[in-house]
C-alpha positions in Angstrom: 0.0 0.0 0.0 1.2 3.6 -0.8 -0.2 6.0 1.7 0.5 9.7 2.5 4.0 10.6 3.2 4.5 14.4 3.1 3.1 16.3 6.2 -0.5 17.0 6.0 -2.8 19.6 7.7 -4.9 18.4 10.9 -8.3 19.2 10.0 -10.4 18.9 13.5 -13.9 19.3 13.0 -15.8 20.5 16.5 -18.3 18.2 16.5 -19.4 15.1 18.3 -18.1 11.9 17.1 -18.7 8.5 17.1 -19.1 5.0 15.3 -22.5 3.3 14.4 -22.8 0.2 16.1 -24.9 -1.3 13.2 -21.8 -1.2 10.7 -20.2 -4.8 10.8 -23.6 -6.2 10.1 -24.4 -3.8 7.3 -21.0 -4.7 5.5 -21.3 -7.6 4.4 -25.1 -7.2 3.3 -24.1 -4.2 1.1 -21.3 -6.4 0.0 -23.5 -9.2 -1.1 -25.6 -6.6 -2.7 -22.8 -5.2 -4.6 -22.0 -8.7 -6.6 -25.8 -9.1 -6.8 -26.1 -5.9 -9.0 -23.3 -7.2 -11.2 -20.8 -4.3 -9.7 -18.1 -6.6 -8.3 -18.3 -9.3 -11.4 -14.2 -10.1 -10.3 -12.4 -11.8 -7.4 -10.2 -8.4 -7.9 -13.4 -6.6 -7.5 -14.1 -7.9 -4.2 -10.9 -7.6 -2.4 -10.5 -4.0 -3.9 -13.9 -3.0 -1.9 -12.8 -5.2 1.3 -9.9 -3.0 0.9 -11.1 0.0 0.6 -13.7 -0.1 3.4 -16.1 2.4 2.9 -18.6 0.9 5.1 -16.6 2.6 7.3 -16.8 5.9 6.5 -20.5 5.6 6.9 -20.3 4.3 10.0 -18.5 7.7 11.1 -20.6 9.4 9.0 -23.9 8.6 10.2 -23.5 6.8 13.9 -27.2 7.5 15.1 -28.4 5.7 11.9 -30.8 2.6 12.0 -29.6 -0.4 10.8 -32.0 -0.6 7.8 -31.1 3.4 6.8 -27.3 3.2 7.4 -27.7 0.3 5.0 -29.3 1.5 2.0 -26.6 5.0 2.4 -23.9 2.2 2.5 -25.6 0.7 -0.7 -25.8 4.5 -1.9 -22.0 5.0 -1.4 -20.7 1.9 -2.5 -22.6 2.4 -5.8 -22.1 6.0 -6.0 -18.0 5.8 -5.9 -17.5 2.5 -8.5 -19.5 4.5 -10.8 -18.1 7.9 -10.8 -14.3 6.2 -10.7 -15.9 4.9 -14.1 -15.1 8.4 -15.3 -12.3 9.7 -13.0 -10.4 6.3 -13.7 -11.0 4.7 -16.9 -10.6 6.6 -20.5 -14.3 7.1 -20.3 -13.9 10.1 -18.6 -11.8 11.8 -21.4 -14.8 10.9 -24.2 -17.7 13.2 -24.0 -19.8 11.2 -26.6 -19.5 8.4 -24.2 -20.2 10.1 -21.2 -23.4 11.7 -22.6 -24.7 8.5 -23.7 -24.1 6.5 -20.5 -25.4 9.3 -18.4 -28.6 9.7 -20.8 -29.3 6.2 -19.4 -28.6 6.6 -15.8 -30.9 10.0 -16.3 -33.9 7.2 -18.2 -33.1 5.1 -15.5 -34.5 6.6 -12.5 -37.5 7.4 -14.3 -40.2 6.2 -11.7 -41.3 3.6 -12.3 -38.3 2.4 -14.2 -38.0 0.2 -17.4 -36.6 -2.8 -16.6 -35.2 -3.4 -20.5 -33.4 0.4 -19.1 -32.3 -0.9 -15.7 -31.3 -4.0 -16.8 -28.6 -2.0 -19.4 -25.2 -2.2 -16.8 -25.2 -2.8 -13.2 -25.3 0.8 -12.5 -28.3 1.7 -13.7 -29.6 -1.9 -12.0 -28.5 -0.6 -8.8 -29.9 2.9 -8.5 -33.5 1.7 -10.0 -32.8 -1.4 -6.8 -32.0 1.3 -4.6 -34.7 3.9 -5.3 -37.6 1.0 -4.8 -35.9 0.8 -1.0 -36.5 4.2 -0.8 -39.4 4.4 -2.1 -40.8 2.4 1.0 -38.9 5.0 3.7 -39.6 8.3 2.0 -42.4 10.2 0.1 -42.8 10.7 -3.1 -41.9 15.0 -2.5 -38.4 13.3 -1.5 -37.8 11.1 -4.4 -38.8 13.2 -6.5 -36.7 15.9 -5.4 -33.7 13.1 -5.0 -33.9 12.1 -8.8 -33.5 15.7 -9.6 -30.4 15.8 -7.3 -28.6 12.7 -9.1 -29.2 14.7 -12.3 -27.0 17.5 -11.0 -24.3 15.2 -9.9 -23.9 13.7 -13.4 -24.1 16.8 -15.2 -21.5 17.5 -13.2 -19.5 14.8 -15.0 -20.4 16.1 -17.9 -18.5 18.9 -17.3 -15.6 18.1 -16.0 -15.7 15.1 -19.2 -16.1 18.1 -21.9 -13.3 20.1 -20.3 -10.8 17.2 -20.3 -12.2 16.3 -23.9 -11.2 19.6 -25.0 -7.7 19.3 -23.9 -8.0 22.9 -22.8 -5.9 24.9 -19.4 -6.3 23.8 -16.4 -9.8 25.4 -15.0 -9.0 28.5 -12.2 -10.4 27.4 -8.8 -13.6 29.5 -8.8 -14.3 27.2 -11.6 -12.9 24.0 -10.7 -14.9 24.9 -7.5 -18.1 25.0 -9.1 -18.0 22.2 -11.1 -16.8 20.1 -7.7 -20.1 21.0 -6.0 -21.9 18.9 -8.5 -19.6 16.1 -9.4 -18.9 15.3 -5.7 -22.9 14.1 -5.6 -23.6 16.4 -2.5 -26.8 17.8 -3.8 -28.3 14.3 -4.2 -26.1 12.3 -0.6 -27.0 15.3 1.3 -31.0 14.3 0.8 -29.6 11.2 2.7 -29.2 12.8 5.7 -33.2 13.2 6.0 -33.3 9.5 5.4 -30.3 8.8 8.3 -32.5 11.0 10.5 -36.3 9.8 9.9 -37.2 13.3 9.3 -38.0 15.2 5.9 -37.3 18.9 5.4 -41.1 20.0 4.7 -40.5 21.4 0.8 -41.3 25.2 2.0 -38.8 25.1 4.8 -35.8 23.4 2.3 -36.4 26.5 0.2 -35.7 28.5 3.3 -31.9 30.5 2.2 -30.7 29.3 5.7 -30.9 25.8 4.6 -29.7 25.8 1.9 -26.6 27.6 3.3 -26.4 24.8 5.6 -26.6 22.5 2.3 -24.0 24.5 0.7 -21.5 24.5 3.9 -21.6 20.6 3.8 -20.9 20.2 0.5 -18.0 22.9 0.0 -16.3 21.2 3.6 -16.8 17.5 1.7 -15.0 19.4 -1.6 -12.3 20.3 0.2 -12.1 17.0 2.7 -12.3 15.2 -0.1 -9.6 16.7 -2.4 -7.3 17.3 0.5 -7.0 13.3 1.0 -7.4 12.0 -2.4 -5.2 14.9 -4.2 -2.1 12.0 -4.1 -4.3 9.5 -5.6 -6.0 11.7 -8.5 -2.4 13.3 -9.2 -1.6 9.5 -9.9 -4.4 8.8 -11.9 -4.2 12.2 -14.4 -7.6 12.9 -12.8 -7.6 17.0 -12.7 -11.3 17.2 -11.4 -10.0 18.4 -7.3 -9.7 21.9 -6.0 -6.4 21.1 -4.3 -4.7 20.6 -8.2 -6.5 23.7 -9.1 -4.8 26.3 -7.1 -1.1 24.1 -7.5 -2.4 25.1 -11.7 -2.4 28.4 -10.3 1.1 28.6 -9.2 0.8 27.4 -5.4 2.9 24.8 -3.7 1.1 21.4 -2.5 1.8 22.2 1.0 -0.1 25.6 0.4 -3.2 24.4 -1.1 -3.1 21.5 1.9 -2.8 24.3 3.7 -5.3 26.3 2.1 -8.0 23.7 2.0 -7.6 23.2 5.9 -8.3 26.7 6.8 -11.4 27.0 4.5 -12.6 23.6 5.7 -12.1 25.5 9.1 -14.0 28.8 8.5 -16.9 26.8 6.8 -17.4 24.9 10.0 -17.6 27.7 12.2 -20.0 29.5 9.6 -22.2 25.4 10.1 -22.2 26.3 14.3 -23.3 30.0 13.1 -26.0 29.2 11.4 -27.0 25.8 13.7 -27.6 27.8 16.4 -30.0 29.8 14.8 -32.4 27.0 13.9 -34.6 27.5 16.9 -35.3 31.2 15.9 -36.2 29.9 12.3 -38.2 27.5 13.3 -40.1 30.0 15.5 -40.2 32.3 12.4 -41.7 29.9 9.9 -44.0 28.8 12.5 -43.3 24.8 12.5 -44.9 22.2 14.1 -43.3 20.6 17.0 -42.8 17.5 15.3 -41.0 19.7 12.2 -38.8 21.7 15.2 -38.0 18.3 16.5 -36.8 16.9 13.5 -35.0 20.2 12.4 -33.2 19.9 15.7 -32.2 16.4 14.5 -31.4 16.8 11.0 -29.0 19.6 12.4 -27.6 17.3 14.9 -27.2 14.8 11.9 -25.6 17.3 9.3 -22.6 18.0 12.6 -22.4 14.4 13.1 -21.5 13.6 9.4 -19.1 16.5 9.3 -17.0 15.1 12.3 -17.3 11.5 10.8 -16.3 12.6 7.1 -13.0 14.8 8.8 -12.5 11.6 10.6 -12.2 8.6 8.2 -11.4 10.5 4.9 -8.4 11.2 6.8 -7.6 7.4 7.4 -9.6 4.8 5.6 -7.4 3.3 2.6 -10.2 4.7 -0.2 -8.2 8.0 0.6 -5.2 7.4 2.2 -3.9 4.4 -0.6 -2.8 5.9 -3.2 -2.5 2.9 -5.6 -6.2 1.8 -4.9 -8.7 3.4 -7.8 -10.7 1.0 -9.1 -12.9 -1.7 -8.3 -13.3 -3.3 -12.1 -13.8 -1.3 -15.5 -17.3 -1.5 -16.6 -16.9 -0.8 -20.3 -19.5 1.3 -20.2 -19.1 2.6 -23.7 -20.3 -0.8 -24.5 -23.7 -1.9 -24.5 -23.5 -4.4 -21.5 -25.8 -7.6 -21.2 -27.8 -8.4 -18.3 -25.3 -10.6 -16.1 -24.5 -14.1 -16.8 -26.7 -16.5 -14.3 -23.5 -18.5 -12.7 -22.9 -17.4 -9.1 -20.6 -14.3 -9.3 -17.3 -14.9 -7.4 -17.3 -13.6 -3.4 -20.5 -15.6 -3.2 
């Protein structure tokens, strides 16, 4: 394994933190699930996600989470990283044609109720239809409708970032890299997970509310710059220029200064989270919520400080980040049009 070896920022996050006790049960089901869906077809497959552990980044991430919710996030993640390595690792991710077309069938594919000829196109596509029925049973249709929506801003994200690299053009200046990263890191559509992690639904008057979606923002430019900070190494390796970090080194600054750089604003934006956490109670008062609605603001605030602590926490020390040499779990070929998977028992059965 080739970890981190220059001297990195401590990014401390003041917030509670703790593990889920539910985790070593869920791993293995998402696991299972995984090969199920045809996304670990490969012996090599499986040992790269028992390598990689992201279970356990949800188990930091979302410790007050029932067993049945932090499962289906698990599911969420575990899909939700093979596929966009599909474009940050593979050639695919250099070929816009390609990109548009795959992504024009993810886009079909959560389509409610979904075509199973679609669905049934890659394991990807399977997997997000699979995962939307489970959610379908937990949360309403203003949600799902909302979260379909969300996924459609995380791969036009990809889009972009695949047309600038088709282009071959400069490097894009931070403000832009920046704004292309808030949609290809997926936070618009894993941020309606918290609701889910927390049994609670932001009523859709209240998410328009600019305080909430401040709070949105916050968490997804801290999980930008988390992100980049402890993957920079790996995406340097991989020719993968879609990371803030490599933006402002484009720009003339050191490494160590955009480590640096990308601790401090990781700081600032969590004291800006506290800011406007604090004022929740007011806005509650102001918008005239129920109790239940206060309640389970309360909570989803309480959730939204729990996953910042756990994401400082294990992006800073689970291998996904910290190895360097592990990017991929198998390449899907998804500029080919794949079959529906063969009916043998996939290996890691």
């Amino acid at each position: 394994m080739t970890a981190h070896t220059d001297s990195w920022p401590v990014v401390e996050l003041p917030f509670p933190l703790r593990r889920n006790p539910h985790a070593d049960r869920v791993r293995p089901r998402t696991r299972q699930w995984a090969i199920d869906m045809g996304m670990l077809p490969t012996s090599a497959a499986c040992r790269w996600w028992d390598h990689v552990d992201l279970t356990a980044l949800e188990a930091w991430c979302f410790p007050d989470a029932p067993a049945d919710r932090l499962l289906l996030i698990d599911k969420w993640l575990s899909l939700g990283i093979m596929f966009d390595d599909q474009f940050d690792s593979t050639s695919l991710g250099r070929r816009l044609d390609v990109t548009c077309r795959v992504l024009n069938h993810m886009m079909t594919a959560i389509e409610h109720p979904p075509s199973e000829p679609v669905t049934a196109r890659h394991p990807f596509s399977r997997a997000m239809a699979d995962l939307l029925a489970d959610f379908a049973r937990l949360m309403s249709p203003v949600w799902l409708r909302r979260h379909r929506h969300h996924l459609t801003l995380w791969w036009g994200g990809v889009i972009q970032a695949t047309a600038h690299r088709a282009r071959s053009g400069p490097p894009l200046p931070f403000t832009e890299r920046l704004k292309v990263r808030r949609l290809t890191v997926g936070m618009h559509a894993y941020g309606d997970l918290f609701e889910a992690a927390c049994d609670w639904e932001i009523p859709p008057a209240v998410f328009a509310l600019p305080e909430i979606q401040c709070i949105r923002r916050i968490i997804t430019d801290i999980t930008v710059f988390l992100n980049d900070l402890y993957s920079v190494e790996r995406e340097r390796v991989d020719g993968n220029d879609d990371n803030v970090l490599l933006a402002w080194e484009a720009e003339g600054h050191s490494p160590h200064t955009a480590r640096t750089a990308a601790a401090d604003r990781i700081t600032k934006l969590a004291e800006e989270f506290t800011t406007l956490s604090r004022a929740l109670p007011q806005l509650a008062e102001s918008a005239d919520l129920t109790m239940s609605d206060r309640t389970g603001l309360r909570h989803w605030a309480d959730t939204c400080a729990l996953y910042l602590a756990g994401a400082g926490y294990s992006q800073a020390i689970i291998p996904r980040y910290t190895d360097t040499t592990s990017h991929l779990a198998h390449d899907h070929r998804l500029d080919r049009a794949l079959q529906v998977p063969s009916t043998e028992h996939p290996p890691g059965r």
